[in-house]
BALO-69856 format. One line per 2 residues: their letters; for each residue x, y, z of C-alpha. Coordinates in steps of 0.05 Angstrom, whole numbers, plus 5000, padded with zeros to 4 digits. Example, Ala and Ser with C-alpha at 12.3 -4.5 7.8 and 13.67 -1.06 7.14 Angstrom:
2
AS	5246:4910:5156 ~ 5273:4979:5143;
//
This chain:
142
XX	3019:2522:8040 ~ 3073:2549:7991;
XX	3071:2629:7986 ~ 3056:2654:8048;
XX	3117:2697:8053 ~ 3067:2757:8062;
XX	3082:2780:7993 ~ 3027:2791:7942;
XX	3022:2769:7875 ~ 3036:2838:7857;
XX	3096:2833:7892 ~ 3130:2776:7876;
XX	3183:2798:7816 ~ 3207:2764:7762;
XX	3271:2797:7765 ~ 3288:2763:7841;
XX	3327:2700:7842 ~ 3287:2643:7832;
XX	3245:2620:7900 ~ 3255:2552:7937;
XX	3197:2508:7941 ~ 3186:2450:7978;
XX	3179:2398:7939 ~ 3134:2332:7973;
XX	3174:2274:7969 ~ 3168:2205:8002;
XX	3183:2193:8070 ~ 3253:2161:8044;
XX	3270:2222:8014 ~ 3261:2213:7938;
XX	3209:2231:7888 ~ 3139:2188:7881;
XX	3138:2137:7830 ~ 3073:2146:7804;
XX	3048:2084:7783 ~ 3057:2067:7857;
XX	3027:2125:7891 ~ 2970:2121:7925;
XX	2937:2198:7927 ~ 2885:2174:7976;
XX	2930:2156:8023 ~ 2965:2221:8027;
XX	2896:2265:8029 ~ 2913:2304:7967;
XX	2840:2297:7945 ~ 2808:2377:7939;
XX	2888:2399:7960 ~ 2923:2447:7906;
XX	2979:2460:7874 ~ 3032:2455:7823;
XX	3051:2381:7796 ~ 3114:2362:7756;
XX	3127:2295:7722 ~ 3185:2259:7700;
XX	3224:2199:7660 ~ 3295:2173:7681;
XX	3336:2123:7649 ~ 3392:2132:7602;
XX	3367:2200:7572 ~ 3319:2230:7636;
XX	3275:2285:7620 ~ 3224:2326:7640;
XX	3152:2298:7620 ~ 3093:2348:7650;
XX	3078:2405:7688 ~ 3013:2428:7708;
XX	2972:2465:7760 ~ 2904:2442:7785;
XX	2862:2446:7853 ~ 2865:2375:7868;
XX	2930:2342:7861 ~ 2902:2277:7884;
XX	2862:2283:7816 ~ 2911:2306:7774;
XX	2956:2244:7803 ~ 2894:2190:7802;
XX	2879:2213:7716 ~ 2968:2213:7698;
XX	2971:2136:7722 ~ 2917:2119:7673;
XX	2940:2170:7620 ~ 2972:2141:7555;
XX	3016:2206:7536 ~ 3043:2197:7607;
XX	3053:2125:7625 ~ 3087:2123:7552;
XX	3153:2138:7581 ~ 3141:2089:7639;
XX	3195:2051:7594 ~ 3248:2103:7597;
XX	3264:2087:7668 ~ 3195:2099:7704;
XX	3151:2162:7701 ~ 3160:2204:7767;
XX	3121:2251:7800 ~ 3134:2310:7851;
XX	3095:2365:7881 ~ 3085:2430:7915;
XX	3021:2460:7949 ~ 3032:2534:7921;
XX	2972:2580:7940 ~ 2915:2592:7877;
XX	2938:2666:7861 ~ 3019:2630:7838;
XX	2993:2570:7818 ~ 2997:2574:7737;
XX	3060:2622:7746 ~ 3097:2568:7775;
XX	3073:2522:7725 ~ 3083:2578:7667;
XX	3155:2581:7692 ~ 3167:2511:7694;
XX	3148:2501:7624 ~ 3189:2553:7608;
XX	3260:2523:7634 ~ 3239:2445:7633;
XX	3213:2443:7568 ~ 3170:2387:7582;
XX	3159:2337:7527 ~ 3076:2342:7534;
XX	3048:2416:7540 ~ 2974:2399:7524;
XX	2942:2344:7571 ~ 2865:2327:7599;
XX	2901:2323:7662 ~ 2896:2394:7673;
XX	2829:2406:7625 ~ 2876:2427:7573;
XX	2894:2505:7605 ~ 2933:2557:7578;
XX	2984:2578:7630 ~ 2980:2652:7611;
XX	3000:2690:7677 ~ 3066:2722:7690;
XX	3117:2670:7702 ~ 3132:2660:7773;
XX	3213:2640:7781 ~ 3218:2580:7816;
XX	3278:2534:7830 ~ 3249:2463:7791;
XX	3252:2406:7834 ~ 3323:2369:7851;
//
């Protein structure tokens, strides 16, 4: 799991570069599609972590980002989500991951707002939370 450099959240400063995260990808390489992922298959049912979701197409862009303690949820609730699938027509919604630890995990997704600027903010996905922790520098996912 993500974070486990030692450091505590006390530690970790916004000034420092932004931190590389692994991103999950498939086994090809690329980023899930996510009407075509299948969260059961890849056990992320109870597993954590910070979610980001995404349109391509002529004009790509950034569509969600949320933390939540079971992605597999999270993933299961976006492909029958109307605000989500809505872009499905801009050249297919996208998702990516990371397992980051609980004590970073609305950082993260406070500093990925922050820089993506993600077309939804508000969303049942993630019961409608306020990411209101320090932001937590990340580099997004690429």
């Amino acid at each position: 799991m993500w974070f486990g450099f030692g450091k505590s959240r006390s530690e970790v400063s916004v000034s420092e570069p932004p931190l590389d995260i692994p991103w999950e990808k498939n086994d090809k390489g690329r980023f899930w599609k996510l009407l075509t992922v299948r969260p059961e298959s890849l056990a992320l049912s109870g597993r954590g972590g910070v979610a980001v979701f995404f349109h391509r197409g002529v004009k790509p862009g950034w569509v969600y980002v949320c933390a939540t303690n079971d992605l597999g949820d999270v993933l299961e609730k976006a492909q029958d989500d109307m605000d989500i699938t809505a872009y499905e027509g801009r050249g297919g919604v996208y998702v990516v991951w990371s397992f980051v630890k609980p004590e970073f995990r609305d950082g993260v997704a406070l500093h990925l707002r922050q820089t993506l600027k993600p077309k939804i903010l508000d969303s049942d996905l993630d019961g409608h939370r306020t990411y209101s922790q320090d932001p937590v520098p990340v580099n997004p996912p690429s």
